[in-house]
C-alpha positions in Angstrom: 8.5 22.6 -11.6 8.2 21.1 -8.1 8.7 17.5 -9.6 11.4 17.9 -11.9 12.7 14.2 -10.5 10.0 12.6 -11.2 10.4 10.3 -14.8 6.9 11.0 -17.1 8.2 7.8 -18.7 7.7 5.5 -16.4 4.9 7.8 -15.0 3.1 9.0 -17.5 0.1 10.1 -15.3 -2.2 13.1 -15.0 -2.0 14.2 -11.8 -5.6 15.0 -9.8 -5.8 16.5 -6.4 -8.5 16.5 -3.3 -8.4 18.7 -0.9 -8.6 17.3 2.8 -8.2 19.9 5.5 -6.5 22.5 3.5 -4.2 19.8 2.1 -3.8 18.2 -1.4 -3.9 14.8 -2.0 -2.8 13.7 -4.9 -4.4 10.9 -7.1 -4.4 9.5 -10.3 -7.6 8.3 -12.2 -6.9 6.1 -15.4 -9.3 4.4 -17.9 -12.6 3.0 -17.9 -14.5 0.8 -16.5 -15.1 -1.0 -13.2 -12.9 0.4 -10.5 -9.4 -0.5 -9.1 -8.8 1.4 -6.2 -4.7 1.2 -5.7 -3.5 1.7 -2.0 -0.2 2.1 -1.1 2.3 1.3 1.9 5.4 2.7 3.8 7.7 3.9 2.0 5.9 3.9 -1.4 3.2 5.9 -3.1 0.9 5.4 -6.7 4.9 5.3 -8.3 5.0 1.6 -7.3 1.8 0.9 -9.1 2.6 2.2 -12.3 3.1 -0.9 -14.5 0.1 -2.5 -13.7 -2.1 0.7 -14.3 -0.2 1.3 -17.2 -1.5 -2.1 -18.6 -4.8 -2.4 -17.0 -6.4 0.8 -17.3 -6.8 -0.7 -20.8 -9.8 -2.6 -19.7 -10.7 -0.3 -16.3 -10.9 2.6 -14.2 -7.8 3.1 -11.8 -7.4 5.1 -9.3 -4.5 5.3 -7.1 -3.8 7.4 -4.4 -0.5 9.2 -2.5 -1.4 9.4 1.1 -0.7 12.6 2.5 3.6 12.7 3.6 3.7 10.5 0.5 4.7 10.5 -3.0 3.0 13.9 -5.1 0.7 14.9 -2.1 1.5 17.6 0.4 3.6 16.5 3.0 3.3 19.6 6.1 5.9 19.1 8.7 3.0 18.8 11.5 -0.1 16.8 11.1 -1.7 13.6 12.0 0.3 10.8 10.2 -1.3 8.2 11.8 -2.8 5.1 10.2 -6.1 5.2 11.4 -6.0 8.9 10.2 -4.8 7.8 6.7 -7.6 5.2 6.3 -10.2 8.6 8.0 -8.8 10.3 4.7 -9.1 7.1 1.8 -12.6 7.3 3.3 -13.4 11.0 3.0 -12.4 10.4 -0.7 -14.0 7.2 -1.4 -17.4 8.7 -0.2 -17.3 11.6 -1.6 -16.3 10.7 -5.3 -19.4 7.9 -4.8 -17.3 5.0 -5.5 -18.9 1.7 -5.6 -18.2 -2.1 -7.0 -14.7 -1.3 -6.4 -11.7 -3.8 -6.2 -9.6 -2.9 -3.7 -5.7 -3.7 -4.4 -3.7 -3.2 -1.1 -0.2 -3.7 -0.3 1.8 -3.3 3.2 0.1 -0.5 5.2 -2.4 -0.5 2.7 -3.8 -3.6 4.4 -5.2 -1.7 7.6 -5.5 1.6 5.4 -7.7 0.3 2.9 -9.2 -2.9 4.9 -10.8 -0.8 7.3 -12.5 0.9 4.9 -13.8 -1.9 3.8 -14.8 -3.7 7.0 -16.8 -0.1 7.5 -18.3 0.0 3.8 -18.6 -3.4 2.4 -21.3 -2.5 0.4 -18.7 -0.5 -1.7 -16.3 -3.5 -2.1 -16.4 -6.0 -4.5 -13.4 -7.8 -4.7 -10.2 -7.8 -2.5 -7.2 -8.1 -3.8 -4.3 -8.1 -1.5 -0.5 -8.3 -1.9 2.4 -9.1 1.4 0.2 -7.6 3.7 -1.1 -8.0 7.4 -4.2 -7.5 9.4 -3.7 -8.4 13.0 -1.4 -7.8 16.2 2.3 -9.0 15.3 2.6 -8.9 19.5 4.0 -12.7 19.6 5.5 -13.0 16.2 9.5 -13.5 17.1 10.5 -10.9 13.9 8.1 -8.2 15.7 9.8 -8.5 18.8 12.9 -8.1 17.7 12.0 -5.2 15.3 10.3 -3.6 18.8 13.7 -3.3 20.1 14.9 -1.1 16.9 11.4 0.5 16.9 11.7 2.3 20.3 15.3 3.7 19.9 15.8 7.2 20.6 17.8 7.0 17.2 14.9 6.4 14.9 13.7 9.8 14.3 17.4 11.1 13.5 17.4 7.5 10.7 14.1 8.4 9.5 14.5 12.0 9.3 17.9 13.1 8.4 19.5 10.1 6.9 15.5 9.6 4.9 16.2 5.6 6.0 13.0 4.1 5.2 12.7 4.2 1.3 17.2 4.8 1.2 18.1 1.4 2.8 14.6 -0.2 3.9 13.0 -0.2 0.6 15.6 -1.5 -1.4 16.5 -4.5 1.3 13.6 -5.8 1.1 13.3 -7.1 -2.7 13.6 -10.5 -3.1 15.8 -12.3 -6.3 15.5 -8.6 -8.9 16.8 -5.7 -7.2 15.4 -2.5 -7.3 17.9 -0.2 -9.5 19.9 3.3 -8.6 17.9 5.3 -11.2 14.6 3.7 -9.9 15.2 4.3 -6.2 15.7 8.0 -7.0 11.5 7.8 -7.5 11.1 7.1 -4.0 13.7 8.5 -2.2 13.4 12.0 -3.5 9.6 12.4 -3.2 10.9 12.7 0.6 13.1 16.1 -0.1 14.1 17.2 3.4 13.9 16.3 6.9 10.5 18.4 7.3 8.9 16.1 4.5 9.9 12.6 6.2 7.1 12.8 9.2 5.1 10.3 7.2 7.5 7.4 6.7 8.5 8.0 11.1 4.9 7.7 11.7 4.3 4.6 9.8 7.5 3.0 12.0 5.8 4.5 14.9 2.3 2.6 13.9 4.4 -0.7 14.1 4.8 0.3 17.8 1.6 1.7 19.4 -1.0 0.7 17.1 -0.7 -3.4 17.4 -4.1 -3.2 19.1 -5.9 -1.6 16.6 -4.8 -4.2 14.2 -6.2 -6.9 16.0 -9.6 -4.9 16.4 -9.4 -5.0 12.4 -9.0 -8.4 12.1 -11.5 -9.4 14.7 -14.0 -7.3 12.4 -13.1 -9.0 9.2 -16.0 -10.8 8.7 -18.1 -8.6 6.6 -15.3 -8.8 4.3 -14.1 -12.3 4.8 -16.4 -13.6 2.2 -15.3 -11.4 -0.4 -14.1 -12.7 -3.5 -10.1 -12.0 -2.5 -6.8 -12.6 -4.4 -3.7 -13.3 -2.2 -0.7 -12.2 -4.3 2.4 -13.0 -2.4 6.4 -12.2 -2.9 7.6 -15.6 -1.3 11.2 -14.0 -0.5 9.5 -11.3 1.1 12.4 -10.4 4.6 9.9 -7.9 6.2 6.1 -9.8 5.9 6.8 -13.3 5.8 5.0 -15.7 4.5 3.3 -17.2 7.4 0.9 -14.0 7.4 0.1 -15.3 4.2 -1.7 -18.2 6.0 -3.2 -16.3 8.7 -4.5 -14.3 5.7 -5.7 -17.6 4.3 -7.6 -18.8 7.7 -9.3 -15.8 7.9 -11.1 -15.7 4.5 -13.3 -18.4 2.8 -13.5 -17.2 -0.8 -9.7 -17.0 -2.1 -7.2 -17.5 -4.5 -3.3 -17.6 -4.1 -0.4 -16.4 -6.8 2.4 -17.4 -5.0 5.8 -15.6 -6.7 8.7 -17.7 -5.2 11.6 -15.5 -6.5 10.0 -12.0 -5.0 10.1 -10.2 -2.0 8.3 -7.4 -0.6 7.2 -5.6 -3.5 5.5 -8.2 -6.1 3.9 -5.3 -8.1 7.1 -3.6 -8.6 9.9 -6.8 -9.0 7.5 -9.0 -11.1 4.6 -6.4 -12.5 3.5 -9.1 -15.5 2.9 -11.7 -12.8 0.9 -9.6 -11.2 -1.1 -8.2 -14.1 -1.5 -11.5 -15.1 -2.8 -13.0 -12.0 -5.0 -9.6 -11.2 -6.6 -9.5 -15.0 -7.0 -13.6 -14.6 -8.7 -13.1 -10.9 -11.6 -10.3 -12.4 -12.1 -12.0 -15.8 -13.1 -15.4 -14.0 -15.1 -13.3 -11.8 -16.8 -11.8 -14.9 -17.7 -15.0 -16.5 -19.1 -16.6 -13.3 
């Protein structure tokens, strides 16, 4: 078995697959129901969803999926890793499994991965749910321009692809008060096995660099989404999204509601899943009974 690393304890999914251009993407689809459609960052996949599908497919559908480079989904050595291509592919799926009234739960590059989509589609989307995230050009935030520096060494393809930096020593930095333990990191550093496999989590850095423009596009579009009915979940003690793009999130939409988790960093869904459950299941049921 390809996946003998991965723990069916704390994953105890059925895996699915969709082909897109000869690739296979893989996705999980849990439960009943409405639909959560789960979208993933850098250097994550479905993995870092688990314990809130685990709880919530009790009540609906969800679907989460591993981008292509990521998690159980091919990963080829060349291909078109870029973001805009990754949101070209959620779309491809999306419209071909005829989603509709779906809530869409995005974290990190998930943002302009799944936003797009639902800037393009909003006929599809029903509510928004959105956790340490962004949606505009960082160009004159102080962090980005320091970051740009790091971004455009010649060194960060060796990092990225030989030492696998991103989910080794970027992920697990970036947690806030709980840390994110040995035995757990193994689920998202070895999804990445060699240096052929790693072109995904290089691209995403890349992104950070060239695609600033696009970002802004998105967020200049927002507004057939901006009225959605949106949950802002945010790690306060998150080092790499801070929580001033929480409030450009916030002056952006006009129909929101904030779970602020003071002790978490980057990854709310992974450091403090019962929060989150508890403020996602809170967030739809009030929706219900409106």
């Amino acid at each position: 078995m390809a996946n003998h690393w991965l723990d069916k304890s704390e994953y105890p999914f059925k895996s699915n697959y969709f082909d897109i251009n000869g690739n296979k993407l893989h996705y999980i689809n849990e439960g009943k129901g409405e639909t959560l459609l789960f979208v993933h960052g850098t250097p994550s996949w479905s993995f870092d969803y688990r314990n809130i599908i685990k709880k919530l497919k009790e009540y609906y559908r969800c679907i989460a999926i591993d981008h292509i480079g990521f998690g159980l989904s091919d990963k080829p050595e060349h291909y078109d890793y870029s973001t805009q291509n990754h949101s070209k592919t959620l779309a491809k799926f999306l419209l071909e499994k005829q989603l509709k009234d779906i809530t869409l739960v995005v974290h990190d590059f998930g943002g302009p991965i799944g936003l797009n989509f639902a800037i393009q589609h909003p006929e599809k989307i029903k509510n928004l749910v959105i956790l340490n995230s962004w949606l505009w050009t960082s160009e004159n935030d102080p962090d980005y321009i320091k970051l740009k520096k790091v971004l455009k060494s010649p060194l960060l393809p060796f990092l990225y692809r030989y030492l696998n930096f991103s989910p080794r020593f970027i992920l697990p930095q970036s947690f806030g008060d709980k840390k994110l333990s040995k035995y757990l990191l193994k689920q998202y550093t070895k999804p990445f096995a060699d240096k052929t496999q790693r072109n995904g989590t290089l691209s995403f850095a890349r992104s950070l660099l060239y695609d600033q423009k696009w970002f802004e596009e998105l967020w200049n579009k927002r507004n057939s989404i901006s009225d959605k009915p949106t949950l802002f979940i945010w790690g306060m003690k998150d080092s790499v999204i801070k929580p001033h793009n929480l409030e450009k999130f916030q002056s952006g939409f006009t129909n929101f509601k904030t779970v602020k988790l003071e002790t978490s960093g980057h990854f709310p869904q992974e450091e403090q899943p019962e929060k989150v459950i508890n403020a996602i299941f809170g967030f739809l049921r009030e929706k219900k009974t409106r």
